[in-house]
C-alpha positions as CSV (number, residue, x, y, z in Angstrom):
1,X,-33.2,22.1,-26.7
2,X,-34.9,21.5,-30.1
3,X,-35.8,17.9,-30.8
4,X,-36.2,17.1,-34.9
5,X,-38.6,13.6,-35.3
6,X,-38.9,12.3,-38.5
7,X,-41.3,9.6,-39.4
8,X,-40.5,7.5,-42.0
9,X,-43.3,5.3,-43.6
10,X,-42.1,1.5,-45.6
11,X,-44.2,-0.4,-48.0
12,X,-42.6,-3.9,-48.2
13,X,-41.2,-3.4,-52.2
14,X,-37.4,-4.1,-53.4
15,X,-36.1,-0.8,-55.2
16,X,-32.8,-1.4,-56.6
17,X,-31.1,2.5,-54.6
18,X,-29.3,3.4,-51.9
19,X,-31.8,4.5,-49.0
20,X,-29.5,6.9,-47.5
21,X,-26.4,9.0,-48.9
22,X,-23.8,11.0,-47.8
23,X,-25.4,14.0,-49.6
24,X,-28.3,13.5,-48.1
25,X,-30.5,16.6,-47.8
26,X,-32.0,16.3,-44.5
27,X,-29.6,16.1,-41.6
28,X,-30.3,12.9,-39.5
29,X,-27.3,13.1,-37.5
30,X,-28.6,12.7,-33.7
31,X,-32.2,12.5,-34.8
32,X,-35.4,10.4,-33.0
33,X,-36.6,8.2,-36.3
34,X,-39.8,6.4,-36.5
35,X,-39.9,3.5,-38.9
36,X,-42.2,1.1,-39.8
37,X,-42.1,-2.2,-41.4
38,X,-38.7,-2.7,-39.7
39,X,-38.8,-6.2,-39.9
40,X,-38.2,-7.0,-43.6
41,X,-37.5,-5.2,-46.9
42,X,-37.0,-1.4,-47.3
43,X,-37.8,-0.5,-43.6
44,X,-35.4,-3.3,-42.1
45,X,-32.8,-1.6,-45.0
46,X,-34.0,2.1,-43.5
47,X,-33.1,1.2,-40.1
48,X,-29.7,-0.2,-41.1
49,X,-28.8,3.0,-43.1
50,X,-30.3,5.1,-40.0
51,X,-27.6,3.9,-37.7
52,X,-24.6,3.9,-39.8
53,X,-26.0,7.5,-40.0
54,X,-25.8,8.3,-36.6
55,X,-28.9,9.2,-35.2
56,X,-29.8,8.9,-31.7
57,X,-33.1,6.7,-31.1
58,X,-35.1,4.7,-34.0
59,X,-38.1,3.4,-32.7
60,X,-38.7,0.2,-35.5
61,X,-42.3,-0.8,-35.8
62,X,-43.4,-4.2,-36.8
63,X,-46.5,-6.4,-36.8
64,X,-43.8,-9.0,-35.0
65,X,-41.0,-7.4,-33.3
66,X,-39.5,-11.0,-32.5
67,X,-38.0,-10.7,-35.9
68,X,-36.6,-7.0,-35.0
69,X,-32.6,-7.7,-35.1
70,X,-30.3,-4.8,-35.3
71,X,-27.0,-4.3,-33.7
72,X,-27.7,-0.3,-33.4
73,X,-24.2,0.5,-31.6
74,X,-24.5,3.7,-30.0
75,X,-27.9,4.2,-31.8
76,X,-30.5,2.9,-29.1
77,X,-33.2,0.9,-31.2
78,X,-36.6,0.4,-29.4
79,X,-38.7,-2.2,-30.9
80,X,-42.5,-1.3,-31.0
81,X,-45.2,-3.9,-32.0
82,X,-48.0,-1.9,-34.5
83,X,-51.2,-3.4,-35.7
């Protein structure tokens, strides 16, 4: 079984795009995501578009993960505290 991570690095700035499209090039589908600044601005926006993607496991990193809150459906979202 092959196993694809990506890591996926968020500065907290507002750009005015779509994080995630349907013609994406890289195929996320199923994939173990590591994102962090998931508790505000483009990371919180990158782990929204990540599960409406479909992939599998999204570990969302965040100085205070009390303020991690995502409804991740069948995508299992495991809140890790970085610092």
């Amino acid at each position: 079984m092959t196993m694809k991570v990506f890591i996926v690095k968020c500065a907290p700035i507002r750009l005015g795009f779509s994080l995630l499209k349907q013609e994406t090039i890289m195929k996320i589908k199923n994939a173990v995501v590591l994102v962090t600044g998931s508790n505000r601005g483009i990371g919180k926006a990158l782990v929204e578009a990540l599960i409406e993607a479909g992939v599998r496991k999204i570990y969302a990193s965040a100085r205070n993960i009390t303020a991690l809150n995502f409804d991740g459906g069948n995508t299992e979202v495991v809140p890790l505290q970085l610092d």
